[in-house]
Structure formats: C-alpha cells, structure tokens
N, C-alpha and C positions, 0 to 999 in steps of 0.2 A: 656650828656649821664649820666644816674646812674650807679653812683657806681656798685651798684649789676650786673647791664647786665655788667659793663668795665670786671670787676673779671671772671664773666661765660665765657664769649667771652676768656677770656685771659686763664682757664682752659682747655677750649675746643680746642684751638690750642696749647696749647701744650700739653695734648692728643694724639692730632692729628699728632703733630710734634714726639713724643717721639713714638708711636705706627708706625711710618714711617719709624723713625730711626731705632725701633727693624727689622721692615721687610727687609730695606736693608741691616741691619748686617745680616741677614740669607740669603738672598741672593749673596750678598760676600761670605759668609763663603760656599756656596753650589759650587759657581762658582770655589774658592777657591781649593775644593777637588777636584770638576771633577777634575781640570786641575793639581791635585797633581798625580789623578791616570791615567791620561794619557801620564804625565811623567813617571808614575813610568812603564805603560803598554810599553811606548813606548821611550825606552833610547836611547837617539842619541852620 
C-alpha cells in the first residue's frame, strides 16, 4: 500500500473515531441531565 493512502485511511478513522467519540460524550451528558432532573423532579 502507499504510504499516502496508509496516512489518509489512518486520518479518516480517526476522524471518524474522534467525531463518534464527541457524539457519544453529548449523548452521555444528555442522558446524564434527563436522569439528573428526574431525580431532582422526582425525590424518593
């Protein structure tokens, strides 16, 4: 394989990796609050 495609290929997933990893940090942090304010809605 050339060098150049090894590099692209290897930018492109992680990319892809890194832009995954932002969405599931917003997704934690979304699931995160619901369930902060449904404690807070709902104190047992």
């Amino acid at each position: 394989m050339h060098p150049s495609m090894t590099l692209r290929s290897g930018k492109s997933v992680y990319s892809g990796y890194s832009t995954n990893r932002n969405a599931g940090m917003a997704i934690m942090m979304k699931i995160f609050i619901i369930k902060a304010l449904n404690m807070g809605l709902n104190p047992r």
